[in-house]
Structures are given as structure tokens and as C-alpha cells.
N, C-alpha and C positions, 0 to 999 in steps of 0.2 A: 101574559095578558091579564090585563086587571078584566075586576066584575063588570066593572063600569064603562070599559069599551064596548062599541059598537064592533060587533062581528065583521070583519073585512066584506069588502064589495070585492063581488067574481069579474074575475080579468074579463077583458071585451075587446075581441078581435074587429080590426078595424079593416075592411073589406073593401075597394074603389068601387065598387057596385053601389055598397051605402052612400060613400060620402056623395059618387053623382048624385045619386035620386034627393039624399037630403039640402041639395044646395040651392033648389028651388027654381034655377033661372033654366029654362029651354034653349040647349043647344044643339039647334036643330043639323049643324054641319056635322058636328061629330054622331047624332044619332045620325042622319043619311050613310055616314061610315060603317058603322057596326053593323048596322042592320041590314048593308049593301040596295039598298035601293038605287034605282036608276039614277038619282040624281048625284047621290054618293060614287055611283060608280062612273058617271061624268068626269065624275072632279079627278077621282084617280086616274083617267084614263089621259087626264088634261098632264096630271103630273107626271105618269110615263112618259108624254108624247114633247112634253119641256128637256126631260132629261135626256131623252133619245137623240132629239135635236143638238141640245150639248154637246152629247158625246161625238153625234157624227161631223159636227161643227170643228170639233178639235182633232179628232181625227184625221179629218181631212187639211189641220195646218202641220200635224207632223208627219203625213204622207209628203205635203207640196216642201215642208222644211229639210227631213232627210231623203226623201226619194229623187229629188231633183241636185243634189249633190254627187253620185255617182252617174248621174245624165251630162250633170257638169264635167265632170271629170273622161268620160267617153269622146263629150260635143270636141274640148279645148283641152287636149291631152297635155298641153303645155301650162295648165294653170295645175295638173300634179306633179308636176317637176318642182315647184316651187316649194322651197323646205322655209319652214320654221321652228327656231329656234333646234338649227339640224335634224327634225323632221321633216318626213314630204308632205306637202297642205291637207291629204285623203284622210292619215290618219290621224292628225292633228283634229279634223272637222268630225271624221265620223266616230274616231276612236277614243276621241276627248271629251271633246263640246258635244257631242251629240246628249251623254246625260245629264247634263246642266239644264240641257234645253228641254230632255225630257220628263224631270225632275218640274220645271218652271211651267210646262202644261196641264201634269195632274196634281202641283198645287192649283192652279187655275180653273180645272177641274172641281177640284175641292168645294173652293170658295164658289162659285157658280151654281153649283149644284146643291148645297147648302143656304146661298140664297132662293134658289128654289124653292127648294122644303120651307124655308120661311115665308114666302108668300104664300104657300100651299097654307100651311098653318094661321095664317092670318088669315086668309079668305075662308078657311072652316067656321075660326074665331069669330067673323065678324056680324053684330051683330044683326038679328033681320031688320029691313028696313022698308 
């Protein structure tokens, strides 16, 4: 270190506390969050009750998708005699295809739920009006 530097400047820890407060603009959706006011806790209680619905929504198509195949198979005992590809259709349906299918709901799931959380984040976002 030469004479003639300037002595270094002290590290500065950079905090999300700071950077909110220094960025000036009022966002009033994500404060209702933190600081759980009634109105914040609206909004969350809006985003359980979107996701719940989901869930019992899809639920309720792989209850009607698998559940009614061994109803099937009781009602017309002659549609499990039916082999393919020298299987019998029961396990073909419920021992095959059943995770394809269950697989194709909670990607579905996924996405759904996911857009969710993105309009949740957008209606926080957005700004007052």
C-alpha cells in the first residue's frame, strides 16, 4: 500500500430490510403481509381457499378416473375378461395407465397452482389505485 492511497472503505452488509425502505415507492400489499393486518390476511386466506378448491377439484377427477374402474369392472364382469396385449383390461388400466394418468394431474396440479401464486403476486404487486 502506497502513502498516497486512500485507506479502504469498510465492507457494508447489504440487508432486505434496507434495500425496501431505501427504494421509496409504498407497497402497501406486501406491507399488509408482513405485518398480518386484516387485509393481508384476506388476501392469504383468498390464496388458501383458491388452492383448496384445486386440490379438491382434482381430487375429485382421479377419485371419478380410478375409482369408477373397479365399479366398472364389478357392474360388466365381461369387460375384465378382455386381455390386451395378453393382459386382462384391470391391470392393464389400473396397473399401467393408472400412473400416466396420475402423473398428468399433479403436473396439472402444478401448473394451476403455480398460476395461482401468480396472480396472488400480482394482485400484492399491483399498484394502488
Amino acid at each position: 500500500m502506497a502513502v498516497d492511497d486512500p485507506p479502504p472503505r469498510p465492507r457494508v452488509t447489504v440487508v432486505l430490510a434496507d434495500a425496501a425502505s431505501r427504494r421509496g415507492t409504498a407497497d402497501h400489499g406486501s406491507t399488509d403481509l408482513t405485518e398480518q393486518t386484516p387485509v393481508g390476511e384476506a388476501l392469504v386466506k383468498g390464496l388458501v381457499r383458491a388452492q383448496l378448491a384445486l386440490a379438491l377439484r382434482l381430487a375429485l377427477v382421479v377419485a371419478a378416473g380410478l375409482g369408477t374402474l373397479p365399479l366398472l369392472f364389478a357392474v360388466a364382469p365381461a369387460v375384465g375378461t378382455v386381455k390386451v396385449f395378453g393382459v386382462h383390461l384391470p391391470w392393464v388400466l389400473l396397473g399401467v395407465l393408472s400412473f400416466p394418468f396420475l402423473v398428468l394431474v399433479g403436473a396439472a396440479y402444478v401448473r394451476w397452482a403455480e398460476r395461482n401464486e401468480q396472480d396472488f403476486a400480482a394482485l400484492i404487486r399491483r399498484p394502488e389505485q
